[in-house]
N, C-alpha and C positions, 0 to 999 in steps of 0.2 A: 111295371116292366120287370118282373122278378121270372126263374124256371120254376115250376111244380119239380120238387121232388128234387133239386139237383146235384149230379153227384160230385161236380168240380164248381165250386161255387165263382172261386176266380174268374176261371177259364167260361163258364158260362155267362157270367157278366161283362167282360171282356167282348165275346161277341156279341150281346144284348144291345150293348154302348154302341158296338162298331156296326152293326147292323140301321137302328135308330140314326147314326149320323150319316151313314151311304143315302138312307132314304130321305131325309133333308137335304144333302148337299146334291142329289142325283135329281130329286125333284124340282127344287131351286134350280137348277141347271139346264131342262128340261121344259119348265114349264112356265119358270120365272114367278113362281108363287110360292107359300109357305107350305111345307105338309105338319102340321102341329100333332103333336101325341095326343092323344084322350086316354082317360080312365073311366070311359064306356065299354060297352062290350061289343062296339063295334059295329058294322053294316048287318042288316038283315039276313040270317043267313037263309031266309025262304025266297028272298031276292036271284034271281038269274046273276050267276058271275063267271068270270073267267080268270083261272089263276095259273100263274107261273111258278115252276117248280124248277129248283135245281138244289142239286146236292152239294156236298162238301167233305172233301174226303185231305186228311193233313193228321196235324196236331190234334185236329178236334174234330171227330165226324159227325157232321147233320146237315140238315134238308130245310128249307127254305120256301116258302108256298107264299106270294104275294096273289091276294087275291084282292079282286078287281069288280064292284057292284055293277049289273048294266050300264046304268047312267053315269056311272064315275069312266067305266070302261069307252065306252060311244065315246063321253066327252075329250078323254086325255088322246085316243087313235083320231078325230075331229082336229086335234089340236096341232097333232105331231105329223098329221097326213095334209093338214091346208083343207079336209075334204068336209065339210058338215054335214055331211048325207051318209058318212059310216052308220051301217046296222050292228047291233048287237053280234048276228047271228054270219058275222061278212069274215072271211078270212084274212081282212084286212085288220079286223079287233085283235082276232088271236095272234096273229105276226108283230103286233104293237104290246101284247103282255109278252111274247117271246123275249121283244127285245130288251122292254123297260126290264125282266127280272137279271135278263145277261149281264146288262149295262150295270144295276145293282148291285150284282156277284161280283162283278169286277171290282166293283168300290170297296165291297166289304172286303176280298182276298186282299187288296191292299193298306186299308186300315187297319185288320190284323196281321198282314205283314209288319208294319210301322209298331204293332204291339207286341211284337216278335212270336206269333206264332203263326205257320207256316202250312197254307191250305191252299187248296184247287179244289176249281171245280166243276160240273160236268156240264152237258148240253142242257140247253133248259128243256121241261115237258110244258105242253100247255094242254089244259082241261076244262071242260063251258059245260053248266049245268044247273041246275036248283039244289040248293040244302048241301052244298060240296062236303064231303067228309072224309079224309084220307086217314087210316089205319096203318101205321108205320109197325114194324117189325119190334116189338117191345122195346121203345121208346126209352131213355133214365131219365127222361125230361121233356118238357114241352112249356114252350113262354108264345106269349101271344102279346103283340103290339098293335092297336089301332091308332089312327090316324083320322084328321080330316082336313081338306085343305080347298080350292075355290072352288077344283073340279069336280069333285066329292069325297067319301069319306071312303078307306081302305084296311085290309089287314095285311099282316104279316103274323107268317106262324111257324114256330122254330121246332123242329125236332131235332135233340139231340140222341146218337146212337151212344151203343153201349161199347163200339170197337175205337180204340182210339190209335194213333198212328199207323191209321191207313196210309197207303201211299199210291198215286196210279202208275201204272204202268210207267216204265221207263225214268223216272221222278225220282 
């Protein structure tokens, strides 16, 4: 759980930690199971997934990408909808990573609240595909967190930008 490359070692471990415990305490909350860290490289990434993306614009700006394997994805929208017959490919999957990465943003804007630094952030995107690979605008960092827990296993992928005290509008 470390950044390649980071330029605020602090500050990026700080959200590393706060990030890792949204996705425990959010999961637990949610699904009433464990999500455990691994020191894997994580889900397939030739696997069908769907990932939620939202940014973070504060004290420390980056982006956020929880992605989601088919069957981890079907099973946790199954779970959270009552429905066992969600598809992959249903806009009922994607409106379920919408909300799981919102609900998570919020956890984390407020455990790094609680570690006093001071972030928003935006709408979630949500994106379903093979081999996913997003190319962020030259990056000072990128840390990657996997996970697996009853539903299956997941990532998290952090991009940190290079501008920091962003602020949005009106903030």
């Amino acid at each position: 759980m470390s950044c390649q490359t980071p330029p605020h070692h602090e500050v990026c471990d700080t959200v590393l930690r706060a990030v890792s415990d949204a996705v425990r305490c959010t999961f637990e909350a949610m699904y009433g199971c464990q999500a455990t860290q691994t020191e894997d490289s994580g889900p397939d990434p030739n696997v069908p997934s769907v990932a939620g993306i939202i940014g973070f614009v504060g004290d420390r700006t980056f982006t956020l990408c929880w992605s989601l394997p088919q069957g981890t994805a079907e099973r946790l929208a199954a779970h959270m909808l009552g429905d066992e017959t969600i598809q992959f490919d249903s806009d009922e999957t994607a409106d379920v990573a919408g909300e799981l990465v919102n609900i998570l943003a919020g956890d984390v804007v407020a455990k790094l609240d609680g570690a006093g630094l001071k972030v928003q952030m935006s709408l979630p995107t949500i994106v379903r595909g093979t081999a996913l690979q997003l190319f962020p605008n030259e990056p000072e960092s990128v840390a990657y967190l996997h996970f697996d827990s009853a539903e299956g296993p997941f990532s998290i992928r952090l991009t940190f930008g290079e501008r920091q005290g962003l602020r949005m509008p009106g903030a």
